[in-house]
Wavefront OBJ file of the C-alpha trace (Angstrom):
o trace
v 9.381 -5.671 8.427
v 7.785 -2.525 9.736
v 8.974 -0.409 12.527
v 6.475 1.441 15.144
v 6.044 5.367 14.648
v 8.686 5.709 17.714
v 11.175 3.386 15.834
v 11.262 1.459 19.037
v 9.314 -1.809 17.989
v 10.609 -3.578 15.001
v 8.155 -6.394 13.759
v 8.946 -9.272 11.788
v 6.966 -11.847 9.714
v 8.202 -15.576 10.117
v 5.874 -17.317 8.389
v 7.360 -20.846 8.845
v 6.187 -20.097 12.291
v 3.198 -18.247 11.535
v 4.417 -15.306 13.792
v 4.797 -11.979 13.573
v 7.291 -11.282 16.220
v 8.063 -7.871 17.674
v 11.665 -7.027 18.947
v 13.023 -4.218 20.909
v 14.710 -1.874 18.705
v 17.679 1.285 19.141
v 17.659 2.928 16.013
v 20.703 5.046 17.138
v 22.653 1.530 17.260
v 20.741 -0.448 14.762
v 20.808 -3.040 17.585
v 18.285 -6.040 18.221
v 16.939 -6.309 21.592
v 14.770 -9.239 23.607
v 11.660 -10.287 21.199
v 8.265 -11.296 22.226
v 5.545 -12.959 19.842
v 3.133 -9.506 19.009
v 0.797 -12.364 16.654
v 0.191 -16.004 16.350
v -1.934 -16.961 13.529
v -2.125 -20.734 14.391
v -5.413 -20.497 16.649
v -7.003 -18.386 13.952
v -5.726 -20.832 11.419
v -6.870 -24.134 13.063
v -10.200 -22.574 13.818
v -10.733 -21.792 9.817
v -11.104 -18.091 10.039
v -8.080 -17.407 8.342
v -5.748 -19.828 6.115
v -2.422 -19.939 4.387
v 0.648 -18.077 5.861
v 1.545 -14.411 6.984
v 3.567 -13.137 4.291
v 4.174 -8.983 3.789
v 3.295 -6.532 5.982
v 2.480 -2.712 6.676
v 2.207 -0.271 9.316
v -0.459 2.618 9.677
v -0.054 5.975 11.818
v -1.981 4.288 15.057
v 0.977 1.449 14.763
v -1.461 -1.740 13.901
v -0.409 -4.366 11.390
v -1.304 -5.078 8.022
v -0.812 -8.704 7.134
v -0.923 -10.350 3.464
v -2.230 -13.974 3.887
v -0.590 -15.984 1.344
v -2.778 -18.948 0.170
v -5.216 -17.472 2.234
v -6.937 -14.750 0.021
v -7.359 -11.978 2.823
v -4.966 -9.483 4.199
v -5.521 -8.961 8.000
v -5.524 -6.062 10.002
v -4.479 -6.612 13.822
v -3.488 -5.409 17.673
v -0.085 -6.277 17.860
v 0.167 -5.300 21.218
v -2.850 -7.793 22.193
v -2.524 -9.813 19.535
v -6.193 -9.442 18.141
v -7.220 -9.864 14.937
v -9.280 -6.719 14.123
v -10.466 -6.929 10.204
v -10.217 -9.312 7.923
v -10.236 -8.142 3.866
v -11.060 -10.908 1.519
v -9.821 -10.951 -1.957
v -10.682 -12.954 -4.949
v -7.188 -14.639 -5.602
v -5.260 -17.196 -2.967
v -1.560 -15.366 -3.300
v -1.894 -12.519 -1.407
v 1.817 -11.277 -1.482
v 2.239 -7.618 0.493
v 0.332 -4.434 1.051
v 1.391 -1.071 1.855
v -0.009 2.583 2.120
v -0.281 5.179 -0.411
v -2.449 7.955 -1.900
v -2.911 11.358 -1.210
v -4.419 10.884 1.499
v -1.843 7.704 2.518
v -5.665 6.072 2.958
v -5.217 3.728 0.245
v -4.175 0.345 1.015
v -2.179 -1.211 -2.372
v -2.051 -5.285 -2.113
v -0.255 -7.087 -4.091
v -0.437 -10.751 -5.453
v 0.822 -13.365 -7.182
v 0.531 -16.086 -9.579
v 1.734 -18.948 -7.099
v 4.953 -20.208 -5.408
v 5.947 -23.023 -8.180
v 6.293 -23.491 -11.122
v 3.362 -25.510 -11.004
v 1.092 -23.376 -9.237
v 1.630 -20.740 -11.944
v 1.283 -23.062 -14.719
v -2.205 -24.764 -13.424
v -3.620 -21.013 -12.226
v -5.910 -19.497 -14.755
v -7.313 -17.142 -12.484
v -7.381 -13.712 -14.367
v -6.640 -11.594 -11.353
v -3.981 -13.873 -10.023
v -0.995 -11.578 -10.028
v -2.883 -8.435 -9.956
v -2.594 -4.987 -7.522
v -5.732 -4.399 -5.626
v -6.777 -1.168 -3.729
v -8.780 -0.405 -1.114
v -9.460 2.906 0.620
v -9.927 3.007 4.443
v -10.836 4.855 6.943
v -6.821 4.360 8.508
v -4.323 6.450 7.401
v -1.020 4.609 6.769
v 2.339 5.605 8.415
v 5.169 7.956 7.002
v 7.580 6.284 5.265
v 11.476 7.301 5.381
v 12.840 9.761 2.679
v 15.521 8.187 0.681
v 17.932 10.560 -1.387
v 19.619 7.960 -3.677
v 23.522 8.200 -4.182
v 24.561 10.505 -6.966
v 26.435 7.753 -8.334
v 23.863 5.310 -8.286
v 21.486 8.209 -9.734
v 23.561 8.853 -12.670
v 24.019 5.034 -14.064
v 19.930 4.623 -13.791
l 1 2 3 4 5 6 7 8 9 10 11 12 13 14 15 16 17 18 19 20 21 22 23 24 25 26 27 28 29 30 31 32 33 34 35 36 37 38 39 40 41 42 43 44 45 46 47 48 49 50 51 52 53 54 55 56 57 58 59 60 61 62 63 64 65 66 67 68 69 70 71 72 73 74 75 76 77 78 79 80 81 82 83 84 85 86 87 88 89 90 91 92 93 94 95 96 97 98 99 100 101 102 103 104 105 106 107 108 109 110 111 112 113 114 115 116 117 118 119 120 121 122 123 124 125 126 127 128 129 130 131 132 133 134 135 136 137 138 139 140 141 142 143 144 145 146 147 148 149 150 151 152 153 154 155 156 157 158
């Protein structure tokens, strides 16, 4: 999930789908409101320039999506206001898992992958980098994140 700078827009990944969908959003309430579709990967999928399914995401400080293609070796930048598919990044393993911003800079974009789904996936993938973190640095800067103060309870058990 990632929320717009304006917390107004709250996006969500349904990959059975292969949707992003973007639903209003009161973050006074923490209520829900009407949703639209912001992406639909099927006509990029069926045309062959992208495959697998939309799996994590990330938001940068203009509000654009980052989009980890699982089985599909890329994570995708897009317009989810249009809908358009503005950069593709291709990686050298199939599970591309999540990404998110960090660095000094928050200019870095960390993506993470994965072995495979199943058991036998993993077992029959030999690939080296399978399961690695990549980085990239861009010329987008990712969005703030929230601060988090963890309870003093919780603090003093870890």
């Amino acid at each position: 999930m990632a929320w717009t700078r304006d917390n107004r827009i709250l996006y969500y990944i349904d990959s059975p789908t292969l949707q992003v969908k973007a639903f209003e959003y009161d973050i006074e309430t923490g209520n829900v409101g009407r949703s639209r579709v912001a992406i639909d990967f099927t006509p990029y999928i069926k045309r062959g320039t992208l495959a697998g399914a939309p799996d994590g995401m990330t938001i940068d400080e203009n509000d654009t999506l980052w989009v980890a293609m699982f089985r599909g070796s890329a994570v995708t930048h897009w317009n989810p206001v249009t809908g358009d598919l503005l950069d593709i990044i291709k990686l050298p393993v199939p599970y591309v898992t999540s990404c998110c911003f960090g660095g000094t800079k928050m200019k870095t974009l960390f993506i993470t992958t994965a072995k495979g789904s199943s058991n036998e996936e993993i077992a029959n993938n030999h690939d080296p980098l399978s399961g690695c973190v990549f980085y990239v640095n861009l010329p987008h800067k990712g969005a703030s994140s929230f601060p988090y103060v963890i309870n003093q309870t919780i603090k003093s058990r870890l």
